[in-house]
SEDREN-586313 format. One line per field, with one value per residue (C-alpha): x, z, y; residue in three letters; residue number from 1. Coordinates in steps of 0.1 Angstrom, whole numbers, plus 5000, padded with zeros to 4 digits. Layout:
! residues N
px: X / ...
pz: Z / ...
py: Y / ...
resn: ALA / ...
resi: NUM / ...
***
This chain:
! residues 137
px: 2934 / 2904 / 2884 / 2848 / 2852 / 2825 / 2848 / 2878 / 2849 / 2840 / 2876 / 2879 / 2851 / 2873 / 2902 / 2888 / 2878 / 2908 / 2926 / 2900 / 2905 / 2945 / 2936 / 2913 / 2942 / 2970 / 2949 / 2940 / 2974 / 2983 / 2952 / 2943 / 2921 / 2897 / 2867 / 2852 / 2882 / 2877 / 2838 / 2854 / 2875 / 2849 / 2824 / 2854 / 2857 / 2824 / 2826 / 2859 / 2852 / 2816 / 2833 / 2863 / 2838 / 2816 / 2849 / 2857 / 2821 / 2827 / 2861 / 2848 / 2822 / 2845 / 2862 / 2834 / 2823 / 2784 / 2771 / 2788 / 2759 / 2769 / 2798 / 2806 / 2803 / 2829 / 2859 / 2852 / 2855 / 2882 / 2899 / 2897 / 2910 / 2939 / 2927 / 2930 / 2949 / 2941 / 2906 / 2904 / 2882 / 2857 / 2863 / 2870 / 2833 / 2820 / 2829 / 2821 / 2779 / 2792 / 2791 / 2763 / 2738 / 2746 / 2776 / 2784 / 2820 / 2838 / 2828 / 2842 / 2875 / 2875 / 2872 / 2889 / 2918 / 2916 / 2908 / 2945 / 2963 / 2948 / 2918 / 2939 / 2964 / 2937 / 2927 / 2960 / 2973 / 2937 / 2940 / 2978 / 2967 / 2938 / 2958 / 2982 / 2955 / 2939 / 2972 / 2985 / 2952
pz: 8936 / 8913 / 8896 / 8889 / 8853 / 8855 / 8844 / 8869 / 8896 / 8882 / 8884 / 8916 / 8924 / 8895 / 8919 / 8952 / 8930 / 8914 / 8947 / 8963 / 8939 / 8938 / 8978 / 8966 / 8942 / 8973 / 8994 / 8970 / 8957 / 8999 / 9003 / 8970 / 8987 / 9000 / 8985 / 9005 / 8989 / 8948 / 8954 / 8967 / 8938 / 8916 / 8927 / 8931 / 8895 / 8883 / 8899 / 8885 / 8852 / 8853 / 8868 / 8842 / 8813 / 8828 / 8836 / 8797 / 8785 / 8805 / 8793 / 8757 / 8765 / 8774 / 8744 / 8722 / 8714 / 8714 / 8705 / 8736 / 8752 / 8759 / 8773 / 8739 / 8722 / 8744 / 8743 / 8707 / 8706 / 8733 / 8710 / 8677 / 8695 / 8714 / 8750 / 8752 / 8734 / 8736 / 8727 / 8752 / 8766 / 8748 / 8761 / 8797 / 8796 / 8783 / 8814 / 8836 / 8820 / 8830 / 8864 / 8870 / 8858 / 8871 / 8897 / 8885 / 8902 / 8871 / 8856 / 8888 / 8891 / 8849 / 8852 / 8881 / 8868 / 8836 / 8861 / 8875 / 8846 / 8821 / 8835 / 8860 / 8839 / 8818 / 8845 / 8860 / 8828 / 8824 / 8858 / 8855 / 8817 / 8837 / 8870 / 8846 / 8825 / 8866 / 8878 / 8846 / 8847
py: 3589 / 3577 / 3601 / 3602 / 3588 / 3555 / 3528 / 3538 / 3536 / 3500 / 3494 / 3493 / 3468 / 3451 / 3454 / 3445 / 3411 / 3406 / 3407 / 3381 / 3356 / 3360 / 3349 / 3317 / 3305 / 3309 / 3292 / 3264 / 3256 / 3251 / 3230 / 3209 / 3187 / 3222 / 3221 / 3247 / 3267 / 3253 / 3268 / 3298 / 3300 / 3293 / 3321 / 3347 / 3338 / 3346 / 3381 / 3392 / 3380 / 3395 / 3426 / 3427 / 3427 / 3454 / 3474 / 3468 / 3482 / 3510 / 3518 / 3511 / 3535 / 3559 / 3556 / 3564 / 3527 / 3528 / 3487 / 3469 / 3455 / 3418 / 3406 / 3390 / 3419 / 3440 / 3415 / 3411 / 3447 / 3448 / 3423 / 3444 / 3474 / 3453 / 3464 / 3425 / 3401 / 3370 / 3349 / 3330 / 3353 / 3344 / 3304 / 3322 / 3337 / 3309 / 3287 / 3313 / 3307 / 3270 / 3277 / 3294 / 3273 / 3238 / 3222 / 3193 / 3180 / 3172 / 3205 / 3220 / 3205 / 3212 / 3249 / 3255 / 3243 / 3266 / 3293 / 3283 / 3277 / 3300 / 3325 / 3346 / 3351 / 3374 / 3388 / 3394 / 3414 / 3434 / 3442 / 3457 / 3474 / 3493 / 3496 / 3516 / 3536 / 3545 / 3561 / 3577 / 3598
resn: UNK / UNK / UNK / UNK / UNK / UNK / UNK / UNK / UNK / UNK / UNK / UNK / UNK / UNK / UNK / UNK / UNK / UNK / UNK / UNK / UNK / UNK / UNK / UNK / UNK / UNK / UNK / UNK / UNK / UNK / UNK / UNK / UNK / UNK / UNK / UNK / UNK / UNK / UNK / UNK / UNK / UNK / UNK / UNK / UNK / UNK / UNK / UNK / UNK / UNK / UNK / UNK / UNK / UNK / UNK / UNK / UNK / UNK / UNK / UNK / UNK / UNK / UNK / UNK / UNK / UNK / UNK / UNK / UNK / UNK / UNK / UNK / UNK / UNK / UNK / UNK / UNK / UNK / UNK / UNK / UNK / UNK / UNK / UNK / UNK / UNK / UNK / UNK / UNK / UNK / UNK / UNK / UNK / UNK / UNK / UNK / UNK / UNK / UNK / UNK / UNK / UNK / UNK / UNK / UNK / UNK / UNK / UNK / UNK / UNK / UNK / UNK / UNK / UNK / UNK / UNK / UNK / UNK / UNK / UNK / UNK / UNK / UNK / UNK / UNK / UNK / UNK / UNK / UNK / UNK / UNK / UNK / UNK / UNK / UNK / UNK / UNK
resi: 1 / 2 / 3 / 4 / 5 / 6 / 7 / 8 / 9 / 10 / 11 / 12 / 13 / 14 / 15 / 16 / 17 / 18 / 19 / 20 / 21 / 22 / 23 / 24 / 25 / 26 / 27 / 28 / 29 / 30 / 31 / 32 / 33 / 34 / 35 / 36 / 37 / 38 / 39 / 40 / 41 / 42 / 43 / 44 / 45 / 46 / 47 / 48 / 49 / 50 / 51 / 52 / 53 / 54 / 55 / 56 / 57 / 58 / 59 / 60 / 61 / 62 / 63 / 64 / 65 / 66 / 67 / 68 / 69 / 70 / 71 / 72 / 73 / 74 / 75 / 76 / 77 / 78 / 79 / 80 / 81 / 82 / 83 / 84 / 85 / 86 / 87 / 88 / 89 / 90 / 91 / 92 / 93 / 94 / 95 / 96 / 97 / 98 / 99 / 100 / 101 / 102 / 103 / 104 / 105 / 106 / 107 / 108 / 109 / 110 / 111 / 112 / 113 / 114 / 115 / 116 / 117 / 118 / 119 / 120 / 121 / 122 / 123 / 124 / 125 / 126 / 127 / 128 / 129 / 130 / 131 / 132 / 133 / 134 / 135 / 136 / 137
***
């Protein structure tokens, strides 16, 4: 189904991500109270948006794009060439540094809700965009 084109390889390591932390958000939206299940979330999070920039920067590669070395510099570029539409990816990558660096429980409960309410929604509709690109190949 997927060819040997590098970014539709990343993709689906994008995928498989994408997919687990659709599972974290079902699970936490049956069980509120989980934390076991928000830290899920959270680190589901970190790889799919590490994963869905890398998958960008490959695609941008592919593309011809030469200077996308850091994740800020591929969804600006993404952003430019409307692969993505919305900046919040930019705030979406930001939180994501959050994370990794220092738990703190407010932080937590902070970005997991913009993971709900805002994150997975960019994921969700980069993951359809490049779902579509994969099988129209």
């Amino acid at each position: 189904m997927y060819t040997n084109i590098r970014w539709q390889q990343r993709f689906q390591n994008f995928e498989k991500a994408y997919l687990s932390l659709n599972e974290s958000i079902e699970a936490l939206n049956e069980d509120e109270d989980n934390l076991f299940i928000r830290d899920s979330l959270i680190q589901r999070y970190e790889y799919t948006i590490e994963l869905a920039w890398k998958t960008l920067k490959d695609y941008l590669e592919e593309e011809g794009f030469i200077d996308v070395s850091s994740p800020k510099k591929v969804i600006r570029q993404s952003l430019k060439e409307g692969y993505i539409s919305d900046p919040l990816w930019l705030k979406a990558l930001d939180d994501r540094n959050k994370t990794s660096h220092a738990y703190d429980v407010k932080m937590a409960k902070e970005v997991t809700a913009e993971i709900r309410e805002k994150y997975f929604f960019l994921l969700r509709d980069l993951y359809f965009a490049l779902k579509k690109e994969v099988t129209d190949e």
